[in-house]
C-alpha positions in Angstrom: 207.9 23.9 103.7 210.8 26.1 102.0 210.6 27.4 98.4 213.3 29.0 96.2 212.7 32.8 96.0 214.3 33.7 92.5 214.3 37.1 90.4 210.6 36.5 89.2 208.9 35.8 92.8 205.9 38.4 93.9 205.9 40.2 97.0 202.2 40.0 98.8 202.7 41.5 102.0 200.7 43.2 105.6 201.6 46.8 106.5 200.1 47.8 110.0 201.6 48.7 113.5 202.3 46.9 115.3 202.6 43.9 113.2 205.2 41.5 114.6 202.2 39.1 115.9 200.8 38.4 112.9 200.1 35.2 112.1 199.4 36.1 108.2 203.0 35.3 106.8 202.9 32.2 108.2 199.3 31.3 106.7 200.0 33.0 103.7 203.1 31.3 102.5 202.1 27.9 103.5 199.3 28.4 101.0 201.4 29.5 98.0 203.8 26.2 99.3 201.1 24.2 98.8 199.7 25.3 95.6 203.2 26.2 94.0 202.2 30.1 93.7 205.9 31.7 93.3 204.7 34.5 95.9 206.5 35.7 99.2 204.7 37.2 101.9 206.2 39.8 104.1 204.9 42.1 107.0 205.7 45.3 107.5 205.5 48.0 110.4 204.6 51.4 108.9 203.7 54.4 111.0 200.9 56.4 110.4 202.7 59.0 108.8 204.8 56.7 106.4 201.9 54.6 104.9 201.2 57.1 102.0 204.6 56.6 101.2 205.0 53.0 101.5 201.8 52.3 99.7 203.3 54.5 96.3 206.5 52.4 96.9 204.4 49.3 96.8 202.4 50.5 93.9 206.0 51.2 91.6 207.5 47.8 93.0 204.9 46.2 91.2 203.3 44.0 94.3 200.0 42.4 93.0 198.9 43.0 96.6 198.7 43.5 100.6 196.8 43.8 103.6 196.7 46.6 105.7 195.7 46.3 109.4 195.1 49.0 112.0 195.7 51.2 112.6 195.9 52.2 108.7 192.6 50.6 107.4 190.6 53.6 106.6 193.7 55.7 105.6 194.6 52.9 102.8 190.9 53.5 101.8 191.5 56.5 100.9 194.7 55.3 98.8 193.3 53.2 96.4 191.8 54.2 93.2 188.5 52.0 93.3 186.9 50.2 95.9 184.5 46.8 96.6 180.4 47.9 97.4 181.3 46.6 101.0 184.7 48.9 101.1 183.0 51.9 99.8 180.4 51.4 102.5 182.7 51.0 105.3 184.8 53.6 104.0 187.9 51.1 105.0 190.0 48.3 103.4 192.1 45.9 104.7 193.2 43.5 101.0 194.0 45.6 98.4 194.8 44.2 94.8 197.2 46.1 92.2 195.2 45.6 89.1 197.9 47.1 86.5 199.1 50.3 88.2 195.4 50.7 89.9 194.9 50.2 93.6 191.7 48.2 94.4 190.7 47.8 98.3 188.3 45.1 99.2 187.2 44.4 103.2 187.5 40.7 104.3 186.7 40.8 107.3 183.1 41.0 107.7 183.2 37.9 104.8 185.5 36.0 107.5 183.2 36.8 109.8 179.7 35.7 108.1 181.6 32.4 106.7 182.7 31.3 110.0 179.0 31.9 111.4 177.4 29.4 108.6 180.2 27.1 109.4 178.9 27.2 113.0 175.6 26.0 111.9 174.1 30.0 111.5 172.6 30.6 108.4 172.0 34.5 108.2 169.1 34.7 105.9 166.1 36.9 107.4 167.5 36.2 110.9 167.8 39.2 113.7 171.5 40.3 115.2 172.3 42.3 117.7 176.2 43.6 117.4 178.2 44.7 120.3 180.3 48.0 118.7 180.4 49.5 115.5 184.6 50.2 114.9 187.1 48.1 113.0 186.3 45.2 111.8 182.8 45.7 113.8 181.8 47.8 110.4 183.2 45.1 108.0 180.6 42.7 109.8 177.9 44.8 109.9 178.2 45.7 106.4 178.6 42.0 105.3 175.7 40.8 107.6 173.0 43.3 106.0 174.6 42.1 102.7 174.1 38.6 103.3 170.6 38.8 103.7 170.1 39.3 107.9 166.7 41.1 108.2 167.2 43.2 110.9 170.6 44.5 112.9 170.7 46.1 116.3 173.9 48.1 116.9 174.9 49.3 119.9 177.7 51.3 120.1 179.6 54.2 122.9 178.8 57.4 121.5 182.2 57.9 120.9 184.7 59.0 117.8 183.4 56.0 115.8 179.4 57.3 116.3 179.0 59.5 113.2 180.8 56.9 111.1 178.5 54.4 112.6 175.7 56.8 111.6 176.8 57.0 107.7 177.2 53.4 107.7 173.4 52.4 109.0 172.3 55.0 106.4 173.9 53.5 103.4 172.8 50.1 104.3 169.5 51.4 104.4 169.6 51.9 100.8 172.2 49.0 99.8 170.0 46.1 101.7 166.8 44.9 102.3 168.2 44.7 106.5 166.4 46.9 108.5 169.9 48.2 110.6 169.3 50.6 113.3 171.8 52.2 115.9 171.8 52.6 119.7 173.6 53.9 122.6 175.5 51.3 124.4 174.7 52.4 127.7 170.6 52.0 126.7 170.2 49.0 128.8 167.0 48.7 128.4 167.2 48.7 124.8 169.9 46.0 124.5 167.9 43.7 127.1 164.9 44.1 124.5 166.6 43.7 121.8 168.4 40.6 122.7 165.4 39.4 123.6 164.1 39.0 119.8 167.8 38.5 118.6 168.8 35.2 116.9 172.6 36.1 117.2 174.4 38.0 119.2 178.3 39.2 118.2 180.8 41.2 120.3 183.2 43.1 117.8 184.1 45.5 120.7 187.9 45.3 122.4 186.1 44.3 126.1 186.5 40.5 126.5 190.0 40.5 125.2 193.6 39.9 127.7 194.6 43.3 128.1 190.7 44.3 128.5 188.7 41.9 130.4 185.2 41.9 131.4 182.0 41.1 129.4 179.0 43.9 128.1 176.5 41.5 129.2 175.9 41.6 132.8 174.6 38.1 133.0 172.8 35.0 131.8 169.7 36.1 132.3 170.3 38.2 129.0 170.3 35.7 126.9 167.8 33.0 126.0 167.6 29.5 124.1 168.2 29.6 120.5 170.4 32.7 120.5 174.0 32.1 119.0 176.8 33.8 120.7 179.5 35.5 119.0 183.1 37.0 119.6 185.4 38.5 117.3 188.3 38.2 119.5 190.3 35.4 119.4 193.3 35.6 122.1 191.7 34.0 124.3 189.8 31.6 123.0 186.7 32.1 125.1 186.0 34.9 126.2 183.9 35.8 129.3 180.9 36.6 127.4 181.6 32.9 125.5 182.1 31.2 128.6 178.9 32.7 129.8 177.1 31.6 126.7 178.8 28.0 127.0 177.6 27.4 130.5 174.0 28.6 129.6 173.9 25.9 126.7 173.9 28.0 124.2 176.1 27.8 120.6 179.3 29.8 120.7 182.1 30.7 118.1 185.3 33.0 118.3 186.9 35.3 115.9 189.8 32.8 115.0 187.9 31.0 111.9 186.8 34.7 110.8 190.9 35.2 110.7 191.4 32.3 109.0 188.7 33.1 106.4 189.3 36.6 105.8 192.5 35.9 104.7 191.5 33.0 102.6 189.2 35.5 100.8 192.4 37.7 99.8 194.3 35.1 98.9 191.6 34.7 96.6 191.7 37.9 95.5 195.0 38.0 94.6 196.2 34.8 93.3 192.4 33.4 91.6 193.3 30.8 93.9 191.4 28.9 96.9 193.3 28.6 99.8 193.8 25.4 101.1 191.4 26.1 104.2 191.7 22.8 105.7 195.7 22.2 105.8 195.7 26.0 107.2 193.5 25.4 109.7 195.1 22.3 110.9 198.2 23.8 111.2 197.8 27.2 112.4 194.2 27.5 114.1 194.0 24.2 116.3 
């Protein structure tokens, strides 16, 4: 579907590295073809050192906004003169909105996320999760999860760079939620077997399960039992090992690609007061 970009289009746009795979322009436009939204979408691959830079270029262009993807997302947080509770919490931001010269960063991701489970049939309200990392987006969901109303959230995470963020994070929630969040070494077996045990939903947000990192945190079926739903953020491919596993078990699976589809349909939101049209999107770009 073409348009005719003239001297009064908008530029939205994705600055991240790499970015060339990005299925966003693609979704993005289609949506302002179909609702007649005289926007452009563009992405663009800015190093770490340049994204100050490009940000205060696309702050005196005038954009009304843009995503930011890694590795940039807690960088542009820092960048933008307000941010969402759920932003301010992660201490990242991956939509920002240019509300008259003033940068406003919003996270997406974890409302992708939590949309996609309730359109799987999981309704979050006083249930139990355990979540499988605590970097990236695996903070966006977190932080959305406890906001949405889960009662309790088992984290289990590498003691690794991401661990004191992950720290700061469970103690704000603490005091921004009624979910009772608490944080574990992933290599406490025994505490992930237990707590899966009493879990109503289980999500991997971790890299392991993914084509250039294969394998699955879960050692086996055994760890999982009737009722649980089985989560992946990952997306390429499809089903992941730990999916598969769930699958064959007969248990209730979903991936990460409605969570992409969703996140961006909440900044489209943001930026254009718009809904995107989820279903034509889907159809075309997440079959």
């Amino acid at each position: 579907m073409s348009r005719q970009v003239t001297g009064r289009t908008g530029l939205l746009c994705l600055l991240g590295s790499p970015v060339a795979h990005s299925i966003s322009p693609a979704m993005h436009n289609e949506a302002c073809a179909l609702l007649d939204l005289d926007y452009t979408y563009l992405a663009f691959d800015v190093a770490p050192d340049r994204l100050a830079e490009a940000v205060e270029g696309l702050k005196a262009l005038g954009v009304r906004g843009f995503n930011v993807t890694m590795p940039h997302k807690t960088a542009a947080a820092a960048l933008c003169e307000r941010l969402s509770p759920a932003a301010r919490i992660c201490g990242a931001v991956n939509t920002v909105v240019n509300e008259g010269g003033s940068l406003v960063g919003h996270t997406t991701d974890g409302e992708g996320y939590m949309r996609s489970a309730r359109e799987a049939g999981f309704q979050p309200e006083g249930k139990r999760m355990v979540q499988l990392g605590a970097d990236g987006a695996g903070t966006a969901v977190l932080v959305q999860a406890a906001l949405d109303g889960m009662a309790a959230i088992d984290v289990f995470n590498p003691r690794d760079a991401f661990w004191p963020r992950a720290e700061r994070v469970v103690a704000e929630l603490e005091r921004a939620s009624q979910c009772r969040v608490v944080l574990h070494d992933l290599d406490d077996r025994e505490a992930l077997r237990t707590c899966l045990g009493q879990a109503d939903l289980l999500v991997n947000t971790t890299p392991v399960g993914m084509e250039r990192i294969p394998g699955c945190l879960i050692p086996d079926a055994s760890w999982l039992h009737a009722g649980l739903t089985v989560s992946d953020v990952i997306y390429q491919p499809r089903e992941t090992q730990l999916l598969r596993m769930a699958r064959e078990a007969g248990l209730k699976t979903f991936n990460g690609m409605y969570m992409l589809l969703h996140q961006g349909a909440a900044s489209f939101r943001l930026w254009t007061g718009r809904e995107m049209p989820i279903q034509q999107i889907r159809e075309k770009y997440f079959q």
